[in-house]
N, C-alpha and C positions, 0 to 999 in steps of 0.2 A: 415373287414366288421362288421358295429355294429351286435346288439341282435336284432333289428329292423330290419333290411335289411335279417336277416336271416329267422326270423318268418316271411316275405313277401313273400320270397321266398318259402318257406314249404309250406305258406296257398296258393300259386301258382301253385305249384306242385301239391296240395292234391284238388284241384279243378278241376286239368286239369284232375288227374285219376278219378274222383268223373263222369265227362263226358266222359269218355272210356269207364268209368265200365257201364253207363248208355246205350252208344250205342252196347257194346260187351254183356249187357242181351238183350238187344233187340233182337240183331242177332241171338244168341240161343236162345229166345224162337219163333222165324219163322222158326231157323230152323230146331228144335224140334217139333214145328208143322205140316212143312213138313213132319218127319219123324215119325210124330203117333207116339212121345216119349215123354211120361208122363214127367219123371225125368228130362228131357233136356229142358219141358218147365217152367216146374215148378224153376229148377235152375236160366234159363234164365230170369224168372221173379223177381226173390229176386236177384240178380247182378243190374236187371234193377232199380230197386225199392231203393236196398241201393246205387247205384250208386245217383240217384237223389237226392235221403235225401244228399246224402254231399255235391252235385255241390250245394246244394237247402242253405245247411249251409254257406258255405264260400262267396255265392253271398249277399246271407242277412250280412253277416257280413261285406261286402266291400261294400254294400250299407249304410250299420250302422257309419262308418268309414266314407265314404263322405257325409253325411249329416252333420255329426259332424263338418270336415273340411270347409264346406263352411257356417257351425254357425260360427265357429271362425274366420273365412274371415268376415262375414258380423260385428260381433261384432267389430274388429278390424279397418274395412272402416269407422263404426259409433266416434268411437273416433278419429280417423285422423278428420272427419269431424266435432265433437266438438270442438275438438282444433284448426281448421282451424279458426271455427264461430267468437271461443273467442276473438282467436288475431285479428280481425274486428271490437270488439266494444271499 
């Protein structure tokens, strides 16, 4: 497996924990709220909170990464299609 296919893999991984961590603060801080427990809400918030900053990271950056891919599609459609024009005239 390339260095490619493995950092895809990681930043797949570290997204998908990025939205556990985001729904497992949630859950404790409702159910720290239930339980009139300060500390269980206050934790369940910064789990919540740093879970989002990282799903919030690796989404921006695979939106960064297709934006980029379909530059270099479009770039690349445009020169097939000058080359096409040329051999026409």
């Amino acid at each position: 497996m390339s260095t490619e296919h493995t950092t895809q893999a990681i930043e797949a991984t570290l997204a998908a924990t990025g939205s556990k961590a985001t729904y497992t603060g949630a859950g404790m801080t409702i159910g720290g709220w239930a339980l009139s427990n300060e500390f269980a809400v206050l934790f369940g918030m910064l789990i919540g909170v740093l879970g989002l900053a990282v799903n919030w990271y690796y989404k921006h950056k695979l939106t960064m990464a297709e934006i980029k891919l379909k530059e270099e599609q479009a770039a690349r459609e445009r020169e097939v299609h000058a080359a096409k024009m040329s051999g026409y005239l």
